[in-house]
C-alpha positions in Angstrom: 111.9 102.7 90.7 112.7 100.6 93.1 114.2 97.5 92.4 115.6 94.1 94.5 117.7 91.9 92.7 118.9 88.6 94.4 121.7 86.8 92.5 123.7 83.9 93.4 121.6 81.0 93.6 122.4 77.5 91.6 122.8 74.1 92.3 124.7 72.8 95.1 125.9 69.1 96.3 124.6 68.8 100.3 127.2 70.0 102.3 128.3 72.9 100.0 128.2 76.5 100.3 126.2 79.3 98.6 126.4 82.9 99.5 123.1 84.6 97.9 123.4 88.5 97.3 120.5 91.3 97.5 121.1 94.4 95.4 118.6 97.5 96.5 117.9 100.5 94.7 115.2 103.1 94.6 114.8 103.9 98.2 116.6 104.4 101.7 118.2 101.4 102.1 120.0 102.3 105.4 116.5 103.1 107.0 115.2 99.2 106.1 115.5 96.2 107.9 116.5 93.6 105.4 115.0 89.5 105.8 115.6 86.5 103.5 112.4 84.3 102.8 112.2 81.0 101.0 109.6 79.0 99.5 110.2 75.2 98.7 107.3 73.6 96.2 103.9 73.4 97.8 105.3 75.1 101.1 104.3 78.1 102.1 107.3 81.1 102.2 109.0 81.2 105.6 111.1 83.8 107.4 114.6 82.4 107.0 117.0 85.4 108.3 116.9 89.1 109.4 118.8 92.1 109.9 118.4 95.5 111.2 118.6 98.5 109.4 122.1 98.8 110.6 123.7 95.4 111.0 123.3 95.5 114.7 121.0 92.5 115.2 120.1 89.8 113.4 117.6 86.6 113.9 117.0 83.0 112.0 115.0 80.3 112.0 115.8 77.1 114.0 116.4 75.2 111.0 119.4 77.1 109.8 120.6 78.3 113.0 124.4 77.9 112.9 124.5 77.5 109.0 123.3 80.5 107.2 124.4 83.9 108.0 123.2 87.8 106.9 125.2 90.7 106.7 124.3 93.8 105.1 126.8 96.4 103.2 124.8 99.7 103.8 127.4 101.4 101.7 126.7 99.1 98.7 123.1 98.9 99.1 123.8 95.0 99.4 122.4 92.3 101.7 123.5 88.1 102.0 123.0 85.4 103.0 125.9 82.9 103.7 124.7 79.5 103.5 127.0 76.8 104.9 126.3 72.9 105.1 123.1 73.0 102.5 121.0 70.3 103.1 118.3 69.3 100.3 115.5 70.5 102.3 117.0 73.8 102.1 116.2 73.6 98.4 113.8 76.5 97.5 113.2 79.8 95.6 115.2 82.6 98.2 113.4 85.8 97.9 115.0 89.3 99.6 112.4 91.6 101.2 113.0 94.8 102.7 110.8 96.1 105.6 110.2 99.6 106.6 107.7 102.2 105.5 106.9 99.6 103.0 107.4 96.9 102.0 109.3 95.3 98.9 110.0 91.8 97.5 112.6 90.8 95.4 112.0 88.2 92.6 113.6 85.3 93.9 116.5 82.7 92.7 116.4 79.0 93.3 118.6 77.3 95.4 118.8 73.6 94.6 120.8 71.4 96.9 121.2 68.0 95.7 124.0 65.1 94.9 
């Protein structure tokens, strides 16, 4: 069965830190590219971060360029996301997704950034 489990979500002042984990299982993980979506209320989900199936290249959208980071932990079956100087628009439900073959969604945990 496979299964995507994000973890690490909560409430944050702006200007804090939160580093959101992935846990895969079920399938190849080393053969997916991993990518962190959010979805803020009434927004549609965006593409926030990617990462190859090996670590070797990774992308992000303009508006946490410099502030968020993925890695990946092929050996743990384990992606993040390292988010650095949260702003409240970054406030949303962070869903994992791994992309290959097929394709699989995580169920999401809410990030809330706010004072």
């Amino acid at each position: 069965q496979v299964q995507l489990v994000e973890s690490g979500g909560g409430l944050v002042q702006p200007g804090g830190s939160l580093r959101l984990s992935c846990a895969a299982s079920g399938f190849t993980f080393n053969s997916y590219a991993m990518r962190w979506y959010r979805q803020a209320p009434g927004k549609e989900r965006e593409l926030v971060a990617r990462i190859t199936s090996t670590g070797g290249s990774t992308n992000y959208a303009d508006s946490v360029k410099g502030r968020f980071s993925i890695s990946r932990d092929n050996a743990k079956n384990t992606v993040y996301l390292q988010m650095n100087s949260l702003k409240p628009e970054d406030t949303a439900v962070y869903y994992c997704n791994a992309w290959g073959f097929y394709i699989y969604w995580g169920q999401g945990t809410q990030v809330t950034v706010s004072s």
